[in-house]
C-alpha positions, 0 to 999 in steps of 0.5 A, a space after each residue: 500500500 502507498 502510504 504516499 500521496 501524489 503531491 497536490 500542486 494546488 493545495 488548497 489555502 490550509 496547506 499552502 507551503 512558503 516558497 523555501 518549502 519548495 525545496 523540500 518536495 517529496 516525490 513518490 515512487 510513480 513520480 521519481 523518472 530519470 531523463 536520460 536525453 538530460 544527464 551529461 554535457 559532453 557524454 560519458 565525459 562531463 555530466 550536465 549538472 554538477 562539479 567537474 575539475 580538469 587539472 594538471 601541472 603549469 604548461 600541460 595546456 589545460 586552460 586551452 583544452 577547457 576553452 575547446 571543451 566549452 566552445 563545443 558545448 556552445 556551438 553543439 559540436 562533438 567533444 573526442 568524438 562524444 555528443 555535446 549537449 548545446 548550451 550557453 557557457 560562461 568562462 570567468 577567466 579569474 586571470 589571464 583573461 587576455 589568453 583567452 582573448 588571444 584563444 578566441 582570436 585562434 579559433 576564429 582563425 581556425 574555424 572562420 564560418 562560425 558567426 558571431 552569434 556564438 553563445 559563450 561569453 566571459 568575465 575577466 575577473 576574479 570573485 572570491 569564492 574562498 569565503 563563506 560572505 565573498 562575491 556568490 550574491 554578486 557574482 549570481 546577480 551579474 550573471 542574472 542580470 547579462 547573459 542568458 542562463 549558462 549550461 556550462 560555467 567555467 572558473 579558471 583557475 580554482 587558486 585565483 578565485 580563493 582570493 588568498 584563502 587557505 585551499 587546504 582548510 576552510 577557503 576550500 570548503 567554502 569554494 565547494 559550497 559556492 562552487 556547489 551552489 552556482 551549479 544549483 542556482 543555474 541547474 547547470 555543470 561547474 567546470 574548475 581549473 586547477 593544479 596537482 599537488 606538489 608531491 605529487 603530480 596526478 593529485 588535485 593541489 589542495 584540501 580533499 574536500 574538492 576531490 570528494 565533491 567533484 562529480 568528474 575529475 580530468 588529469 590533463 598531463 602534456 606529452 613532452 616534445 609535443 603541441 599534445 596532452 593526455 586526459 585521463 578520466 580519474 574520476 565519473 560518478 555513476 559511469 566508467 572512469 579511467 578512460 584516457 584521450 589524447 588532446 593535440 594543438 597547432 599554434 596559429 599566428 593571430 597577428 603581429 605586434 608593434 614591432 611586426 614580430 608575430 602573435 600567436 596562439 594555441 587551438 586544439 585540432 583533436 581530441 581523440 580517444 586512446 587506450 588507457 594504459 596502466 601507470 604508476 602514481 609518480 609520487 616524490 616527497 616534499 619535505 615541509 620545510 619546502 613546500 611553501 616555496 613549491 607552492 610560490 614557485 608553482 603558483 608564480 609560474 601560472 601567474 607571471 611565466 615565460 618560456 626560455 631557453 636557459 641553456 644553450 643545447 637545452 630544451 625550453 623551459 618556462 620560468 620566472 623571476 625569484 623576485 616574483 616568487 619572492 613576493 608571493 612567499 613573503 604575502 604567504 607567511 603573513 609575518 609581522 614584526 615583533 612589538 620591538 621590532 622596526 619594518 628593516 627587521 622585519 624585512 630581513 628575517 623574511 628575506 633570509 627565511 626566503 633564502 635559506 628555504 630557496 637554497 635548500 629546495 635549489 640543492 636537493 634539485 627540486 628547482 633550478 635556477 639560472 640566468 635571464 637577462 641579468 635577472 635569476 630565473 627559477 623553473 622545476 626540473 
């Protein structure tokens, strides 16, 4: 016997509900249906609502492969040979919003019959969703109130948008629970970028509350010696995971500059799906009195790095300056002087507690550094 009623969505004025009881609506067994033509946005791939990740190290190309996963989105187009659902699509480009401006460019090259009247939009800024009173309300209304509703919401990357919040404690529970609740608000899939752990290179950087969270989780690994990656599917709720592709890009001139030197750009040309092969976790121990310089090293490459050759029969390397890096430790250890202490202390104490940390990471070869332009450059190995 059904002891559950179907619900009535008249009720006459005694059994009227407020509009938060919505939320609650109890559903019974006749009315619970599954839609199959309603659950992914790229299929058995990226689910249509929900929390997705595609992450990697610096340089492994996974913010011009998020741009392609959501141009197909917007313009219908299959993804690696899987069913795009069309959908309108968001990119908050909380940093290097000039990149995608330049992807743009690319892909119009690329593809010259597509219009104008494509549904993908952006916003070239960086809300803080790594607190629990940060830019969700605002962020919601802009949203609301200048674009069409999005199917697809992209935040690149996960790092700018804690606005300096600690991802391994509560910046990163509050991102979950604001990340979560853009998916909930717009009924659509939230796609972050982000980067591995420093100990280990197939691990999401940061507080595992993301990782259990996520409904899809991409490992984007780039092939040395090549304009191509791997995507490794390491996490899909409810379907297989494990399946691997390969994602290739061709650098496209876009322009020249003042100088009548040539702009150029990456566009991804294929996503193909490949045999997934067995590997082993890479894992390398970090000890923690270097970790903090890691995380600035890693952090002021995504920012501010520049590809080079530091040697003369060596490969390019992409670096940065330790003046960059510098500035990143000293905001991260947030030290302040002591009640005797004037501000040149103060000064030095960091900027040997930066030295000595620099030095150790430098002679156990977990960095390297070398000269550019009278300046000293740092790079991982």
């Amino acid at each position: 016997m059904n002891d559950w009623a179907p619900l009535d969505d008249n009720p006459p004025q005694s059994r009227s509900r407020s509009a938060s009881d919505k939320r609650f609506r109890v559903e019974p067994w006749s009315q619970i249906a599954f839609d199959g033509r309603e659950e992914w946005a790229i299929k058995r791939v990226l689910p249509r609502v929900g929390l997705a990740a595609i992450f990697g190290k610096p340089g492994s190309f996974k913010s011009f492969i998020v741009a392609h996963i959501g141009l197909s989105v917007a313009l219908g187009w299959d993804w690696a040979g899987r069913r795009a659902n069309q959908a309108p699509v968001l990119y908050i480009a909380a940093e290097a919003a000039a990149g995608l401006r330049k992807r743009k460019a690319g892909f119009q090259i690329a593809h010259p019959n597509i219009g104008d009247d494509v549904p993908f939009a952006m916003i070239p800024a960086a809300p803080n969703l790594g607190a629990e009173k940060g830019d969700l309300a605002a962020l919601v209304s802009a949203i609301e109130g200048a674009c069409e509703t999005p199917g697809l919401l992209v935040l690149d990357t996960l790092a700018a948008t804690l606005a300096g919040n600690d991802e391994n404690g509560a910046g990163m529970t509050s991102f979950v629970a604001n990340a979560g609740a853009l998916a909930e608000r717009f009924n659509c899939l939230v796609l972050v970028v982000h980067h591995t752990g420093l100990g280990d290179d197939r691990r999401m950087r940061g507080h595992s509350s993301l990782l259990g969270a996520l409904d899809a989780a991409i490992l984007c690994e780039r092939i040395e010696g090549e304009l191509a990656a791997t995507l490794t599917l390491a996490k899909l709720k409810d379907d297989m995971s494990d399946v691997k592709m390969i994602a290739r890009l061709d650098r496209i001139v876009i322009g020249h500059d003042e100088d009548g030197d040539e702009v150029s750009t990456l566009v991804v040309t294929s996503v193909e799906e490949t045999e997934a092969a067995a590997t082993k976790p890479r894992v390398k121990f970090i000890p923690p009195s270097q970790r903090l310089m890691m995380a600035c090293v890693s952090d002021a490459i995504e920012e501010a790095g520049e590809r080079f050759k530091p040697f003369a029969n060596g490969p390019l390397v992409r670096g940065v300056s330790d003046t960059a890096v510098r500035k990143l430790y000293f905001a991260r250890i947030a030290e302040k002087a002591d009640t005797d202490e004037d501000p040149e202390k103060l000064f030095d104490r960091q900027r040997k507690g930066f030295k000595r940390s620099l030095e150790a990471a430098l002679k156990s070869r977990a960095l390297i550094a070398g000269e550019r332009n009278g300046e000293r450059f740092i790079w991982l190995p």
